[in-house]
C-alpha positions in Angstrom: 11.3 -16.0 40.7 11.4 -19.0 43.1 9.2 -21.6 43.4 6.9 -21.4 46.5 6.6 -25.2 47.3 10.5 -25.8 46.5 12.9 -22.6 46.7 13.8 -23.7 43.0 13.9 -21.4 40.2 11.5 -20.6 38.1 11.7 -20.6 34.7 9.3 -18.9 32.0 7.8 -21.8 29.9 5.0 -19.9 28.1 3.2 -16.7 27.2 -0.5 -16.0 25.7 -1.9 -12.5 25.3 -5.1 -11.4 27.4 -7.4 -10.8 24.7 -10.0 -9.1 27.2 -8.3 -6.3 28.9 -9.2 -2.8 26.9 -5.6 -1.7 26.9 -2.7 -3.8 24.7 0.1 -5.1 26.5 -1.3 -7.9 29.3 -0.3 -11.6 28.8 -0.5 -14.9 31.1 2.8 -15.8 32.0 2.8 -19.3 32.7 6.1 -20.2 35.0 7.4 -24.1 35.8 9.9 -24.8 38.6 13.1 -26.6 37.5 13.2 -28.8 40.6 9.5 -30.0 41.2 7.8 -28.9 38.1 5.2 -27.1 39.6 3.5 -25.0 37.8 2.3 -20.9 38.4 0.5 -18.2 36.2 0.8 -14.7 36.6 -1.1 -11.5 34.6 1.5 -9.5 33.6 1.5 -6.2 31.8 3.9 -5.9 29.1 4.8 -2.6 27.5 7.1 -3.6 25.2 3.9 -5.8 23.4 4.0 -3.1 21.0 6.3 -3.5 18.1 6.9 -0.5 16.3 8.8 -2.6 13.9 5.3 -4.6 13.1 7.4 -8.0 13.5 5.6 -10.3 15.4 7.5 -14.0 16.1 6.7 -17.2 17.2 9.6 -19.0 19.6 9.6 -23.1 18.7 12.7 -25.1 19.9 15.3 -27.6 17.5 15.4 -30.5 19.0 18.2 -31.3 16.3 20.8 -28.3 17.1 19.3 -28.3 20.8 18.6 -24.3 20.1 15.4 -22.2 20.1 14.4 -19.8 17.2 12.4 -16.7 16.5 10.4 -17.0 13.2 8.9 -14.3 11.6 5.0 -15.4 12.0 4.4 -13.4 8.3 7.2 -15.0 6.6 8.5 -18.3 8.5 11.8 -17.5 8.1 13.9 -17.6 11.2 15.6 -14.1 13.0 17.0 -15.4 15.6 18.6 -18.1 17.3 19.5 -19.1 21.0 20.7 -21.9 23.1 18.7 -20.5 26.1 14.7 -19.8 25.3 14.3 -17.4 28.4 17.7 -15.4 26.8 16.0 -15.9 23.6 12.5 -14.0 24.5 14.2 -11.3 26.8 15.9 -10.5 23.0 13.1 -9.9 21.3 11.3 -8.1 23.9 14.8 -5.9 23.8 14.3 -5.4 19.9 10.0 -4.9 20.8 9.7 -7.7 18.7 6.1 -8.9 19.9 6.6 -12.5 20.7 3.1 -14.3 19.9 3.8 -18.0 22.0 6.7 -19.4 23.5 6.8 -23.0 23.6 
């Protein structure tokens, strides 16, 4: 996605689940240009929300090892670990992990 005030890219920067909708599955994706910053939200259905593993993580960066990390929201500990968050999320989604926030 390119920014619209720019041509920049885009990169995802956060998600939150749309707790109104009647069916599962739509989030705000919240996008921020690389260039000028600017900012842009989308509703976006999501079908791989679903996990049929039940594991639901929460993505937080380490500022010391300059790597993001899943962690398992029941039991903290961390399942995965990448340098690149937007690499990061597009795993879990691949394993229907739900992802809860990205930050």
């Amino acid at each position: 996605m390119r920014c619209i005030d720019c041509g920049a890219g885009m990169r995802l920067v956060a998600v939150v689940e749309e707790p109104t909708m009647k069916v599962r599955g739509f989030e705000h994706h919240t996008f921020e240009c690389s260039a000028c910053r600017a900012t842009e939200r989308r509703l976006v259905f999501n079908r791989a929300r679903r996990s049929p593993t039940g594991r639901i993580v929460r993505i937080d960066c380490d500022e010391n090892e300059g790597t993001y990390r899943a962690k398992d929201c029941k039991s903290g500990q961390v399942v995965l670990l990448n340098r690149d968050r937007e690499r990061l999320w597009q795993l879990c989604n691949w394993l229907r992990w739900r992802v809860s926030e990205v930050h």
